[in-house]
N, C-alpha and C positions, 0 to 999 in steps of 0.2 A: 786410979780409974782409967787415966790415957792409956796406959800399958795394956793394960788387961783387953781393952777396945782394939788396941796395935796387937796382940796377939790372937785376939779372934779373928780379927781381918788376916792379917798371914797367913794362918791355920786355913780359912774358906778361901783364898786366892790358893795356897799349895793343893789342895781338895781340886777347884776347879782345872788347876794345869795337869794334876795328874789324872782327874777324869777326859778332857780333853784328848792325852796322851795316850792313853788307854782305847781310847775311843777309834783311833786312826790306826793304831798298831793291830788290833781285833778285827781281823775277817769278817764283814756279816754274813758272807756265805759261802762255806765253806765250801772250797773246787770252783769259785770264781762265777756259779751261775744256780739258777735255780730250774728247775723242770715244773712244769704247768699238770696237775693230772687231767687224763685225759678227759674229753669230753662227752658224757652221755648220748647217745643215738637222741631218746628223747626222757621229759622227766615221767615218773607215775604222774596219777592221779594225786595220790597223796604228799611228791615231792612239790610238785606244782602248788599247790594249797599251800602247803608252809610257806614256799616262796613270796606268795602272794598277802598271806596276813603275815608275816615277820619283816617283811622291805616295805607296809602301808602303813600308813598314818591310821588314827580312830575314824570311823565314820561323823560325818558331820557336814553342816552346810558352809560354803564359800561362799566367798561374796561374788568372785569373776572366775569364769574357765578360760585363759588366755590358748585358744589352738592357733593363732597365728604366730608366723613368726615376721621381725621383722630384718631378718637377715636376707638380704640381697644377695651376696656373693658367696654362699656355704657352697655352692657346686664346685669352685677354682681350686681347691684344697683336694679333691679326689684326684687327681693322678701325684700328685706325691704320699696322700695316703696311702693307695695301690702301693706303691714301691715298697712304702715303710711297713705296714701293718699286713699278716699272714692270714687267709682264708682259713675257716674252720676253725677259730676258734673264737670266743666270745667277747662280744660286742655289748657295750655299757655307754649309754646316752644317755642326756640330760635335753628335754625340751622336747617338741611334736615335730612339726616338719623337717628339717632335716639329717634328723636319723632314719627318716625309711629311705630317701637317697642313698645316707652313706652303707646304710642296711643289704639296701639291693648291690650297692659297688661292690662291698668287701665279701658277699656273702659267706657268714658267719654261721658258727653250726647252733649258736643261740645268740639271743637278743634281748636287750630288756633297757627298756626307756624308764627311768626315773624323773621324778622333778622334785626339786629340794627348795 
């Protein structure tokens, strides 16, 4: 019975070194980068809709609506944002006040605040 135990372990340790292996050798993107497609002027009417019920929860009551925040220093972070992050393309928050800060900074060609 030890043997057969010593040979499944082998077996699932060589498995794992040569997923590992494979893993590192394998390009995930081919030619070193990926391209973003562009961005829409604006959505329909109807692409907006899907948006809007496929990224929402069920309708339902909550117990609190938090719109404050209690981040003091979120404004220190925009001029290295600036430098790092490219205008015109889209912009992905979490939380209320300040993404319309970094919204107006970076000005993006879309916007969309989440909370999870």
């Amino acid at each position: 019975m030890k043997s057969h135990h010593t040979f499944t372990t082998s077996r699932i340790l060589i498995l794992c070194f040569t997923l590992a292996w494979a893993s590192t050798a394998v390009p995930v993107f081919p030619g070193g980068h990926v391209t973003a497609a562009p961005v829409p002027a604006q959505l329909t009417d109807e692409q907006f809709w899907k948006l809007s019920t496929t990224l929402s929860e069920q309708d339902g009551t909550f117990r609190s609506d938090n719109l404050l925040s209690n981040e003091l220093n979120f404004q220190y972070v925009i001029p290295e944002l600036l430098q790092k992050a490219k205008q015109g393309r889209i912009y992905m928050g979490v939380g209320p006040e300040q993404n319309f800060t970094y919204i107006v900074a970076l000005k993006p060609a879309m916007a969309f605040i989440v909370d999870i």
